[in-house]
N, C-alpha and C positions, 0 to 999 in steps of 0.2 A: 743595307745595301739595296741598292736598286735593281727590280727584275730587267727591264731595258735597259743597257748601256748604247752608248753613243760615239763611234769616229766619225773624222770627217777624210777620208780617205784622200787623197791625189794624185797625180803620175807627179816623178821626179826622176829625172835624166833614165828614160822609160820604163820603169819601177815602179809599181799603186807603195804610197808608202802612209802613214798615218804618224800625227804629233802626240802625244802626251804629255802636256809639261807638268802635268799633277807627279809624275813618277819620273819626269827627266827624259823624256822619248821622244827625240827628232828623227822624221825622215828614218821610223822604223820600218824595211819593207816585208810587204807578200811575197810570199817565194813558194816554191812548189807548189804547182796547181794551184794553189789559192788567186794568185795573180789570174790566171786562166778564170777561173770564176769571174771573177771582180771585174773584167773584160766582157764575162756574157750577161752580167747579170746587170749591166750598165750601158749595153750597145744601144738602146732607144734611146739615153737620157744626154741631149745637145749638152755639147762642154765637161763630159763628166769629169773628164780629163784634169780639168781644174781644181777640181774637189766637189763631195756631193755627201749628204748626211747618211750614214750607215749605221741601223740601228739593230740591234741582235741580243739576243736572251736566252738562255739555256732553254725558257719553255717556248714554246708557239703563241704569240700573242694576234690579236685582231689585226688582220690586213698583211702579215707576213707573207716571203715574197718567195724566202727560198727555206728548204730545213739540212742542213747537215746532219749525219750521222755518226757520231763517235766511233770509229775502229778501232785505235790502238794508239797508245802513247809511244812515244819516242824521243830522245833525247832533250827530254825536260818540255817538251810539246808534245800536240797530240794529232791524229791521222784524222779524217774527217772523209768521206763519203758522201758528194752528191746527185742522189738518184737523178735529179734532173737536167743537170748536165753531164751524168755519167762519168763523172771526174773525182778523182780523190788529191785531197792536201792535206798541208800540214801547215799550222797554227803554231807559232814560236812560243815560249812563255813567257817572253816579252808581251804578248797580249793580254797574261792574266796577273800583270800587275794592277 
């Protein structure tokens, strides 16, 4: 398995949502707070809207941008904690197919 994994994130009828056709995943979206994120942590980047490479890894690798913090699971997904934009979400477990 690879330390980096990789979406390619995009709005859909105003939704960040992300493909996976390796596991069958259309237009899966962000929801609680994660969208909020995905919003700040993309407001500099023209067009992101369209889609943009999101790259994330349980550890810290060189040039990362943001860290989430594991809180607490919840219905088959987990709670996440970011200091930096003082926001917490939740991550479906549709993301950890």
């Amino acid at each position: 398995m690879n330390a980096i994994s990789v979406l390619a994130p995009y709005k859909y009828e105003g939704l960040w949502v992300f493909d996976d056709p390796d596991v069958g995943l259309r237009r899966e979206p962000f929801v609680f707070g994660i969208d909020t994120m995905i919003d700040r942590l993309v407001a500099h980047i023209p067009d992101a809207q369209g889609g943009f490479r999101l790259l994330f890894s349980p550890t810290p690798f060189p040039g990362y941008t943001l860290k989430l913090e594991w809180r607490r699971p919840e219905y088959g997904g987990n709670w996440y904690w970011c200091s930096q934009f003082e926001l917490e979400g939740w991550l479906c477990p549709a993301l950890f197919k």
